[in-house]
N, C-alpha and C positions, 0 to 999 in steps of 0.2 A: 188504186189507179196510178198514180204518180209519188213518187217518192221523195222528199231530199227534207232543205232547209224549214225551219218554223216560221211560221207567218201569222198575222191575225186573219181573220174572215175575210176582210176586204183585198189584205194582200194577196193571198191565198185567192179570189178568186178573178184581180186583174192579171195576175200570173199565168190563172190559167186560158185568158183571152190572149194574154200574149203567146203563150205555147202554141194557141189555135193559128194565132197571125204567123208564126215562125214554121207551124208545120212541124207538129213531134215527131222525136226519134221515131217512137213505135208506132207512127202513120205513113206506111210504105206506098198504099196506093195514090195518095196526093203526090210525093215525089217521086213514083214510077212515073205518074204523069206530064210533074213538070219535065223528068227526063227525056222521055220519050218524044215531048215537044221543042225540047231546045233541040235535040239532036236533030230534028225534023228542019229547024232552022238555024242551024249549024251555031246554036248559043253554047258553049261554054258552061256550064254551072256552077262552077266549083271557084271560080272569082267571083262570087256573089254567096257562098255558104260560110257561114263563122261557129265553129263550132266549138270554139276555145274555150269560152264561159258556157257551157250548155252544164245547169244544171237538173235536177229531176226535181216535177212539182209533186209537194204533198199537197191532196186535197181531203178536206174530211168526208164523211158519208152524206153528210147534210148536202155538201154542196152539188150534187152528180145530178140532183132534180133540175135545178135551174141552166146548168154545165147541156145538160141534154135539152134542154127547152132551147141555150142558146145556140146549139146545135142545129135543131131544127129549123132555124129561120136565119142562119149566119149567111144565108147569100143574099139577104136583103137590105144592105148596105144602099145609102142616097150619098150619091159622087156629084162633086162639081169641076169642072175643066178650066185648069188654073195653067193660064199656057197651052201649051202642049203635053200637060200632064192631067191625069184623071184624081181626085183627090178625095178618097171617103172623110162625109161630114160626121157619119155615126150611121144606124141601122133607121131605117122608113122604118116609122112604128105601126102605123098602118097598115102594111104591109107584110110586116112584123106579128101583129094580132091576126090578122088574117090566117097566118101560115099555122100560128099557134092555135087557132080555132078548129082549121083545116085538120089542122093531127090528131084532134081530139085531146089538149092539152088545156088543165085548166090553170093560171096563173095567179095569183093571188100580188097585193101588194107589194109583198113580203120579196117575193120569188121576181118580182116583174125590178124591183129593187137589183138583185143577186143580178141577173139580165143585163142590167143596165151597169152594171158593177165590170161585168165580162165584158162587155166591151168599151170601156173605159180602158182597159189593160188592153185588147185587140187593137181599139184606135192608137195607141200610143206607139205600139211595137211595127205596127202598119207607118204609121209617120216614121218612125226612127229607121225603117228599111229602105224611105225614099230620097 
């Protein structure tokens, strides 16, 4: 799936929440959309893209079960409004399970771990882009 640096398990999978948060290279329809919508509102993009450190994540096979678990419930983020800014606290777990119920996905402790692990690395990279 992703290629590059060595990492242990944990690194390896806040890496790949931050990849999620940054919007990978090889996820074209997320940045067709951001495109599409800045040009809609005459934003610029390109003064907001860093691509100078862009390296490629290796993931092992183990990790794609929970990667896809967190997949399917990553728009369930609980935000609080700090100012005039919106500010993810981490994912509604509630809402969270729900969605992972919804899909017909079973989560074990193990893997609910891995989850929480990805977005660990998603909130980080999500705070370092505001």
């Amino acid at each position: 799936m992703f290629q590059g640096a060595a990492q242990g398990h944990v690194g390896k999978l806040k890496a790949a929440g931050a990849a999620w948060a940054k919007g990978s290279p090889n996820e074209t329809p997320r940045q067709d959309d951001a495109n599409s919508d800045a040009v809609l509102l005459g934003i610029d993009l390109g003064q907001y893209q860093d691509n100078t450190g862009t390296e490629e994540l290796e993931l092992w096979p183990w990790h794609l079960e929970a990667l896809e678990a967190f997949f399917t419930i990553c728009s369930q983020w609980r935000v609080v409004a700090v100012g005039a800014r919106i500010m993810p606290v981490g994912l509604d777990y509630t809402a969270a399970q729900s969605g992972l119920q919804l899909a017909g996905l079973t989560v074990d402790a193990d893997m609910w771990g891995d989850i929480r692990t990805i977005e660990q690395g998603a909130l980080a990279e999500i705070r370092r882009m505001m």
